[in-house]
N, C-alpha and C positions, 0 to 999 in steps of 0.2 A: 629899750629896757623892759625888762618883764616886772609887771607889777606883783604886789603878795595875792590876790585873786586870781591871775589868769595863772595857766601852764604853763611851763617856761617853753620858750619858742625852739622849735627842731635849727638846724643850722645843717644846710646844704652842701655840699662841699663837691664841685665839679672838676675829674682831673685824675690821674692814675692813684687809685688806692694798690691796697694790698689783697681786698678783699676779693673776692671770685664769684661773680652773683650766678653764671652759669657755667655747660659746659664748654663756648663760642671759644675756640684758640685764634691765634691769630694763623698758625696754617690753616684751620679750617674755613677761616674767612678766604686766605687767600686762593684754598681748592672752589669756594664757594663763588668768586670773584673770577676765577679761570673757565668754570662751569655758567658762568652769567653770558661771557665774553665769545663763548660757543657757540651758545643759543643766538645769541643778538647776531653772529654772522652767518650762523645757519636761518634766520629768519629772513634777513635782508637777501640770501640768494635765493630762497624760494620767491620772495617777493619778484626779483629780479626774474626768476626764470616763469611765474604768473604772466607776469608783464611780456614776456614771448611767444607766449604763448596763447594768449587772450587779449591783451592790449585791452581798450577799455568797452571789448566785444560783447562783456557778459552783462545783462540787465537782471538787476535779482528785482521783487517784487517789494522793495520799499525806494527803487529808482524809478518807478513810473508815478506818473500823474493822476493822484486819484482825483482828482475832480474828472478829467475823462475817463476813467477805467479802462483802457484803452491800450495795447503794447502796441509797436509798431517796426515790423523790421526793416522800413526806411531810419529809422532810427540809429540803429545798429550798420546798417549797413545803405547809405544816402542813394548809390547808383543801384541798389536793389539786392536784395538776399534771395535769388533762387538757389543759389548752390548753398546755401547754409541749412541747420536744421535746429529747429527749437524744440527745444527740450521744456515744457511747463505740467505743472501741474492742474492747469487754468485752461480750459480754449475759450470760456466766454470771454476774456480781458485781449484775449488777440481777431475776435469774430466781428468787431464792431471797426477794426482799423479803414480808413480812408484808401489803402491803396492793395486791399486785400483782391484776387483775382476772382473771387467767387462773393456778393457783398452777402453781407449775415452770414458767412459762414467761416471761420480759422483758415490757417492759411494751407495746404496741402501739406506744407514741411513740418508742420506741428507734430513732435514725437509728443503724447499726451502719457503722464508718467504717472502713478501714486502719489499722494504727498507724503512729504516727511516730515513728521512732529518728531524733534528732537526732545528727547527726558524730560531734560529739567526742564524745559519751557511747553513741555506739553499741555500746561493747567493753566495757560496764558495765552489762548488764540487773541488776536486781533480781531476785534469786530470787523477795523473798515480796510481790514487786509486781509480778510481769512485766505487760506489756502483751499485748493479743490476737493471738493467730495469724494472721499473715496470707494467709489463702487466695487472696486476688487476685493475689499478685504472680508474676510470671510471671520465673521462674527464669533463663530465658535472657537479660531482660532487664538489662543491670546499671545501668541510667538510673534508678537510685531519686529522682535530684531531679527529674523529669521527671512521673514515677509520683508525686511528693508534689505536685505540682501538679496535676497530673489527680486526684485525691482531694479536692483543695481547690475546686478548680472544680468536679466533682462535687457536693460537700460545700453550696457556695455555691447550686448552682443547684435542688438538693431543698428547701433550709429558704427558697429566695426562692418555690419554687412553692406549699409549704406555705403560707408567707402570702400570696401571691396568692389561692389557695383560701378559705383563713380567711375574708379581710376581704372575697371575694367572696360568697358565703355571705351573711355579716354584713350588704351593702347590697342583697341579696333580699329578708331576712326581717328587718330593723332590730329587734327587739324590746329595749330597753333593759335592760341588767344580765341577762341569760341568759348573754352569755359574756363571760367576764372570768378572768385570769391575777391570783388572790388576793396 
């Protein structure tokens, strides 16, 4: 009961009114609910065609062990990665690995690349993850999505030549099972 001091109390009432608080229909829930149902199975076959394509190949830099700093492409690949090629922004965190062919130094396959600070998270570097120095970028420049695209096409057109080479190689001297990514 509401006393003669207080307010008298609101009363709730959950359940189909009459009233309209916005413009939500129920088609456009269910266009909105058809368009949910899209997404979610266009996600799962990208996810699906990831997984075919990389299996669980790719190491990003919050998968390594920072107490060692250390990457290592026994890791990635246990009977050895000479046919693969890594793509970092980093070569100190691959120079110090245990089963490198050169010790103190990255491993030959190292494509060493630009980093890339994404926007929104560009004012949030990691201290004890930073990404690599970028020597290339030219200061005067402030075009950095321009400069990430030129990195990218860069990027794209070394690892298309590398396979070019590879699989040219390959139908000179065909020898079955010599080279192979284990």
């Amino acid at each position: 009961e509401d006393t003669p001091n207080e307010a008298p109390r609101k009363r709730v009432q959950f359940g189909d009114t009459n009233e309209r608080t916005d413009a939500v229909t129920v088609e456009t829930l269910r266009q909105l609910q058809k368009e949910l149902e899209e997404a979610e199975r266009m996600e799962h076959q990208a996810l699906e065609f990831r997984q075919r394509l990389f299996g669980s190949r790719i190491v990003s830099r919050t998968d390594t062990d920072l107490g060692a700093h250390v990457k290592s492409i026994r890791r990635i690949f246990p009977c050895g990665g000479t046919m693969a090629v890594l793509v970092d922004d980093r070569e100190d965190v691959w120079a110090n690995a245990v089963d490198n062919e050169t010790k103190g130094e990255p491993p030959d396959n190292l494509l060493l690349v630009r980093p890339y600070h994404w926007g929104p998270f560009a004012g949030f570097a990691d201290v004890n993850n930073a990404s690599g120095n970028d020597y290339g970028a030219d200061q005067a420049d402030g075009d950095d999505e321009t400069a990430d695209d030129k990195q990218l096409l860069w990027t794209s057109d070394v690892l298309r030549r590398i396979h070019e080479a590879y699989f040219e190689t390959l139908e000179d001297n065909p020898q079955p099972g010599r080279r192979s990514v284990p």
